[in-house]
C-alpha positions in Angstrom: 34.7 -15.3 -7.5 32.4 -18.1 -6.4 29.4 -15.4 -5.9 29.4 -14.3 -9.4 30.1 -17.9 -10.9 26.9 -19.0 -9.1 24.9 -15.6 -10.1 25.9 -16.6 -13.7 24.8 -20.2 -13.4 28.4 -21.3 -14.1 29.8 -24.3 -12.6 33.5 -25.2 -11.9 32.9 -27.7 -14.9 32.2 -24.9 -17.4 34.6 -22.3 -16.1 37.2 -24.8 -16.7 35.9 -25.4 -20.3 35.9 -21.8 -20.9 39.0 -20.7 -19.2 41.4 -23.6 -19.6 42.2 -23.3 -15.7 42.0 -26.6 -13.5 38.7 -27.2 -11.7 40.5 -27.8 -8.8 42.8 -24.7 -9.2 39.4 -23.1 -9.7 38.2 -24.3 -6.0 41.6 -23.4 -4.6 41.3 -19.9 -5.7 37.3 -19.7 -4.7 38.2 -20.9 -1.1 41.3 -18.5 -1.0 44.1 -21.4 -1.1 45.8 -20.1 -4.1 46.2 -16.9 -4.9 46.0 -16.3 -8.7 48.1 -14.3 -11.0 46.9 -10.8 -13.0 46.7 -13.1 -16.1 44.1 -15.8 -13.8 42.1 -12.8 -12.5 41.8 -11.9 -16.5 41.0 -15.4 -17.6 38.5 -16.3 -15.1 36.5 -13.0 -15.4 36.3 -13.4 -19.5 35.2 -17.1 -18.5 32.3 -15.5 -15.9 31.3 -12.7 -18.2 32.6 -9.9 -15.6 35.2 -7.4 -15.6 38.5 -8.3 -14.2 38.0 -5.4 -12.1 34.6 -6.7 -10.4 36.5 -9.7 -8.8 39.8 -7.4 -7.6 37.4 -5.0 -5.9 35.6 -8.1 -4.3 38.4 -9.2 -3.1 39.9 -5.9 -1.6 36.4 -5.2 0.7 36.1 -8.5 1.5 36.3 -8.9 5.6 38.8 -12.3 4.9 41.4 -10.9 2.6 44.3 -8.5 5.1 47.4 -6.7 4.2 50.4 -7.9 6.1 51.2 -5.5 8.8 54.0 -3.2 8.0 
């Protein structure tokens, strides 16, 4: 999420004016503290100008985010 923000020339300031979600809630889901809901994913992409999709796919091949074992 952070990537794209950046490559938009967003800041946490004006996600949080367009979204409505906290800046620090922002931050907590950009250093993978919280994990959002489908409704955040949804809200934070419309306030970046991507498709929700973009950021689930990010998030799936990146090397820090693991499925629990079964």
């Amino acid at each position: 999420m952070r990537k794209a923000r950046l490559k938009k020339g967003i800041s946490q300031m004006k996600l949080y004016k367009a979204t409505g979600l906290d800046r620090t809630f922002i931050s907590d889901l950009e250093r993978g503290i919280q994990a959002p809901s489908i409704r955040t994913v949804f809200r934070a992409a419309r306030g970046i100008g991507i498709e929700p999709e973009s950021l689930i796919e990010k998030t799936k091949n990146s090397r820090f985010f693991v499925f629990p074992e079964d």
